[in-house]
Structure formats: structure tokens, C-alpha cells
N, C-alpha and C positions, 0 to 999 in steps of 0.2 A: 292224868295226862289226856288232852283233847286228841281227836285224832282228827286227821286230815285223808281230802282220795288224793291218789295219782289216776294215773290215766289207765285203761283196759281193768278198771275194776278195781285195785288195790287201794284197800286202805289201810295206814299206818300211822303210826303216834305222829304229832306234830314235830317232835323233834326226832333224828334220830342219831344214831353216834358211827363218826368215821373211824374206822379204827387200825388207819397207818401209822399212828402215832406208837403203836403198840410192839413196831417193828424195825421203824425210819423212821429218818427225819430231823426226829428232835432227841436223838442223844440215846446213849442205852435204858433198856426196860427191861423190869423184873418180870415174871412170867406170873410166879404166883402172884405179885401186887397187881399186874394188867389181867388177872383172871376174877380177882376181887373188886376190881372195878367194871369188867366187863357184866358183872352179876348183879352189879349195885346198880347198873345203869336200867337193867330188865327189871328188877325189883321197885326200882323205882316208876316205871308203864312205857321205857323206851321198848319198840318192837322191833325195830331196824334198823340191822346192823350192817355195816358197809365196808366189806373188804376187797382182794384183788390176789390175783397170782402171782403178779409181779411185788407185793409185797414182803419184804424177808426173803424173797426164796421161794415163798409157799411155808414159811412159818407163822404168817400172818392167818392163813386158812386153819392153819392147824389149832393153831390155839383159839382160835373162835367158836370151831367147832367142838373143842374140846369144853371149854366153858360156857357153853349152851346146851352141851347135852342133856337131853331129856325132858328139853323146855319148846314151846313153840313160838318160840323168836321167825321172826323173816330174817332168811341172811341173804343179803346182796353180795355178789361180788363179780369180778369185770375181767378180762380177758383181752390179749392186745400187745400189750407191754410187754416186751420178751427182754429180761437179762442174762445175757452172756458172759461170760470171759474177754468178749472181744466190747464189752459194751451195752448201752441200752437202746432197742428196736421197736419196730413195730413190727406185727403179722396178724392179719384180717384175712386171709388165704382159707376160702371156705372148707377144703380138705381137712385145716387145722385144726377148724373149730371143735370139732366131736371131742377129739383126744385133750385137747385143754378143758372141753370141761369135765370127764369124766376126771381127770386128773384130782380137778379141784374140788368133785364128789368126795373122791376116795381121801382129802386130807382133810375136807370137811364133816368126813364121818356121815355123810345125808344120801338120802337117794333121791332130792331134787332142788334146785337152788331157786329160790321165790323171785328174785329180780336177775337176772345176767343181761351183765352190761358188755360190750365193747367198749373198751377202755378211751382208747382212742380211732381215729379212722386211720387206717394203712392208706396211704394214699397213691397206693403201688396196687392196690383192689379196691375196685369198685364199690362203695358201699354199700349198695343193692345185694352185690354176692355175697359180704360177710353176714347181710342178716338174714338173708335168704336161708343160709346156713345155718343161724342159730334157730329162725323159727323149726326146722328141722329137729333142735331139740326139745322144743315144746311139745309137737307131736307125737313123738318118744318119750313125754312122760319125764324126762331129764331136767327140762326146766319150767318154772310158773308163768311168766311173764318178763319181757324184754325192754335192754334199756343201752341209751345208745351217751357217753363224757365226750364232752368239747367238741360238737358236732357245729358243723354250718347251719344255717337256717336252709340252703339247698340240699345239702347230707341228709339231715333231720326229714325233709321232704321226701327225699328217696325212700329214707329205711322205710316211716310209716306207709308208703306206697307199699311196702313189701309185705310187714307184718305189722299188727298192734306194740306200738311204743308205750310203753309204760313212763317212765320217767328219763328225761335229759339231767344230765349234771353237768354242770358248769361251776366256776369260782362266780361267785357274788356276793357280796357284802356291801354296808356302807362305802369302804374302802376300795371297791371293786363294783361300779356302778357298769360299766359297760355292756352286760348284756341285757340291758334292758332297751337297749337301742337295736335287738335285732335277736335273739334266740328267743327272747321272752316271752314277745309277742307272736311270732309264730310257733311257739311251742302250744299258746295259749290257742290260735286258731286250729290247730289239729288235734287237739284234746289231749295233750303229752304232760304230766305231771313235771315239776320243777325241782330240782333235786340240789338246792345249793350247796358244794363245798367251800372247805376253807369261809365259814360264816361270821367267823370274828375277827378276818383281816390275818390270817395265818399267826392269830395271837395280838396283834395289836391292839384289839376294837375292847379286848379284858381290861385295857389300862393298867395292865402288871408290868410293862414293859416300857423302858428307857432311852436314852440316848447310848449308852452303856449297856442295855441290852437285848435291843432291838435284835441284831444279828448274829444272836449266840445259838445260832440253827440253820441244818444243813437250807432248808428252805427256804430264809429269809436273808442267807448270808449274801449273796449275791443277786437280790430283787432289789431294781431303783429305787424302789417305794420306803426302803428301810436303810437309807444311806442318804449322806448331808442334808441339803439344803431341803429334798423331798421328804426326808425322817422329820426334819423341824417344824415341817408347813402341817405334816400328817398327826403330831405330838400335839400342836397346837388344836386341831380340831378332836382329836381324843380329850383333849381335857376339856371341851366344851363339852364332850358326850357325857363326861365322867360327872360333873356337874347335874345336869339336868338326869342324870341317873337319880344322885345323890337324890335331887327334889323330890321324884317320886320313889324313895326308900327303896330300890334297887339298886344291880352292879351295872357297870356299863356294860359288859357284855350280855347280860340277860337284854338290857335296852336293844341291843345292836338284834340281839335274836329275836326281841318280839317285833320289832321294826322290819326282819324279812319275814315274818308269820301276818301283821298288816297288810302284806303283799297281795293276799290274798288265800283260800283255801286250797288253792295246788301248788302249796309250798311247805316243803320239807325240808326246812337244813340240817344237817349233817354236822355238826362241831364236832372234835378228835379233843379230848386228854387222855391223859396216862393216871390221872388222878379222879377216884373216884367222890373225894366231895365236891371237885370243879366239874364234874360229871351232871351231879346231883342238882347242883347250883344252875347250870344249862339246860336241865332237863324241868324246870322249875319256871325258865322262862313263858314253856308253852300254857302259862296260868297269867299272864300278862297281857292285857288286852291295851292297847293304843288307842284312845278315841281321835277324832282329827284337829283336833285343837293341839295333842302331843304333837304328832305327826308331823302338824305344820312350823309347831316349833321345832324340829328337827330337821324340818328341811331348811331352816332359818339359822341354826344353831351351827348345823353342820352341810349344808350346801352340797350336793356333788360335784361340781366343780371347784370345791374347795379343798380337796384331795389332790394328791401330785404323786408321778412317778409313774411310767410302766412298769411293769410286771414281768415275772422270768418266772416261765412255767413249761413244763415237757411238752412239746408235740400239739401245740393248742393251736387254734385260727388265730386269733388275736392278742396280743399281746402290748398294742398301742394303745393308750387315751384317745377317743375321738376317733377312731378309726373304723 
């Protein structure tokens, strides 16, 4: 496995694995199967692993940590997203932060978490104060380095004002080309590592997926991008990915992952399965190098504006095409 920096110093495997799948999302999961793939993914040279509070409950923490014991994995994981009984929130409230991460300490089993993110911005707090607040855990020895999901390019401005950003994550994919018209580039002028989630089009960019199967998941059931006329125009250019895969004796979604790893070296995506040889297969991508003859057949093959549909996603800035 290559590895790749993020920003304030961190360097980690080229790929790394999200690991919401293991909790939500897409359907139930076995614990011991997501513990044996969580082990196959390190075995294999992934370093970083990417989870969240608001994941399960805080069963997503647990079993992470549980299946990494004793190992020197990076565990990321994010803070923000509050579910209730009454629903799901946001809290960025810098009082709050301390007790949420020690929280996710103690089902992490760790005495420090190498990336902590803010999940999302409360946009009820300042985001100055929230990471005001976290850098207070860095000092404290609590946490490694800081990292800020679906920020603005003026958020993004702020937090780094405040403390060293380690990595943004955003959605980006082929399928999901927008941030590259405004987070990307100023993430890239303040020195902030790039943290793609959802790197395979939330499952489409594998080419395992249908007309019939598209939206057999809590995440994709109700996104534009995976219904009628937008599913068919999107189907259409998968199977031109899946082709030019073919050519060069790959899958398509390795193509899709080395295609954001061409992005450049402060790019780290993050892909989620529940299965560990689609694990393995992903983690396999970061040995795929694109020279720009590919490249340019790909932006020829598969076009960014040759994708359709907004996107439905929690609590994000954008969510339109073009916008």
C-alpha cells in the first residue's frame, strides 16, 4: 500500500476504509463478519479507519475499537451528529465537545483519537468556537490532529484560522464532481488534506448495481441520482467506466479509486463495505497508477457533466449540480 500526507503532518495509506457500513445504511451486519473484514482491510496496509458517534449509537466506536486492539491503526472518528429519540441534530457547542470525545475514548477503548472531526458545522455555533474547543483537546493529549466533513470553503477558512486542519471530507467521486469547483481548491491553498467519502458513487461507480438495484439502501433510496431518467443517464456512463476498466484488466470501481488517487497526493478516499474481499479489491486500487493518456480518456468516456441528478445528503452546503 502507497501511502499518501494529509495536512499538519499525517501520513496514511492511500486508501482508507469508512466504516458506516458496518452499522447503517445499507442493511444489517454481522459483527464477527465486520470484525473480519475490519482486520483484513489492516492486513492488507489500510491505516485508517474512519468512524463517528453518531454511527449505531456508538456501536460503530465500539466495534472498531474492539477489532483493532492491540494494533497501531489511525482511528478517525467525528462528532456533531447527535441522534435522539426526537430525531437527528446537530451540536458544535464548544462546552460539548470535551464529554463527546471522551465518550468515544472510552468505547474506543484508546487514550487518543488520531484524526477528530467535526462531523458537520452546527450552524447555531460559530465554527471558530467549535474548533477552538477541539484544539483544546489536542493539548490535553486527547486528541492527534483535527479535521473538519462538509465544510464551506469560508468555514474551512475559519477553523484553519483557529487550529491546524488536518483533513476535509466531503462526497466526491466521478459521480459527484462538485467539489472541485470550490472546497478542493481552497482546501489545497491552506494545506488541508482531502478526505473523499462515498468514493464509488454510494456503490454505483462498482458497476454491481441496476436499474432493479440501485435503491435497495437506506442511502440511496431517496437520492435523485439513483431514480428514473437520472439512474438511466448515470447507468449509461458506468458502463462506459466498466468497459475501459475492462481494457486495462481492472474493476470499475478500482478505476473510479485510482482516478480520485490521480487527483493528486493529498487524496485519501475512504470506500465502506461490509465485505471483506470487496475490501481487499479497493485496497488493491491504490497499486493503480493512471498516466494521462487514461485520464484523458476518461474524462472523454465519462465526462463530468455527463452525470445527472442532485444528491440528498444530511446537513451538507451543497447539494445542487452547478451550484
Amino acid at each position: 500500500m502507497r501511502m499518501q500526507r494529509l495536512g499538519d503532518g499525517v501520513t496514511v495509506s492511500a486508501i482508507g476504509l469508512g466504516c458506516m457500513g458496518f452499522s447503517q445504511g445499507y442493511g444489517a451486519a454481522d459483527d464477527a463478519e465486520s470484525t473480519a473484514a475490519i482486520r483484513a482491510a489492516y492486513e492488507a496496509g489500510i491505516t485508517v479507519f474512519d468512524t463517528a458517534m453518531s454511527y449505531g449509537l456508538g456501536h460503530n466506536e465500539r466495534l472498531i475499537g474492539q477489532a483493532l486492539a492491540g494494533t497501531d491503526a489511525l482511528v478517525a472518528t467525528k462528532f456533531g451528529i447527535v441522534r435522539t429519540d426526537a430525531g437527528v441534530g446537530l451540536d458544535g457547542k464548544p462546552e460539548n465537545v470535551r464529554g463527546y470525545c471522551e465518550a468515544s475514548l472510552e468505547r474506543l477503548g484508546r487514550e487518543a483519537i488520531d484524526v477528530y472531526y467535526l462531523h458537520r458545522v452546527d450552524p447555531q455555533v460559530p465554527v471558530a468556537e467549535t474548533v477552538g474547543a477541539m484544539a483544546e483537546l489536542v493539548s490535553a493529549g486527547k486528541v492527534r490532529h483535527l479535521g473538519i466533513s462538509e465544510a464551506t470553503p469560508e468555514q474551512l477558512r475559519a477553523a484553519v484560522a483557529v487550529a491546524p486542519i488536518a483533513a476535509v471530507q466531503f462526497e466526491w467521486s466521478m459521480l459527484w464532481r462538485e467539489p472541485e469547483r470550490d472546497i478542493v481548491p481552497v482546501a489545497r491553498e491552506l494545506g488541508v488534506g482531502l478526505v473523499p467519502y462515498s468514493p464509488l458513487g454510494r456503490g454505483l461507480l462498482t458497476a454491481t448495481l441496476d436499474a432493479g438495484t440501485a435503491a435497495d439502501a437506506d442511502f440511496r433510496r431517496h437520492d435523485p441520482r439513483f431514480q428514473g431518467e437520472h439512474l438511466d443517464e448515470n447507468l449509461a456512463q458506468v458502463a462506459a467506466l466498466r468497459e475501459m476498466a475492462a481494457r486495462l484488466g481492472i474493476s470499475a470501481g478500482q478505476l473510479a479509486l485510482a482516478w480520485l488517487l490521480a487527483q493528486g497526493p493529498d487524496v485519501m478516499p475512504i470506500p465502506g463495505s461490509r465485505r471483506a474481499a470487496r475490501i481487499l479489491e479497493n485496497a488493491a486500487a491504490a497499486a493503480v497508477e493512471l498516466g494521462a493518456e487514461e485520464l484523458a480518456m476518461l474524462e472523454k468516456l465519462v465526462p463530468a457533466d455527463g452525470w445527472s441528478g442532485d444528491r440528498t445528503s444530511f446537513a451538507v452546503p451543497s447539494t445542487t449540480r452547478g451550484a
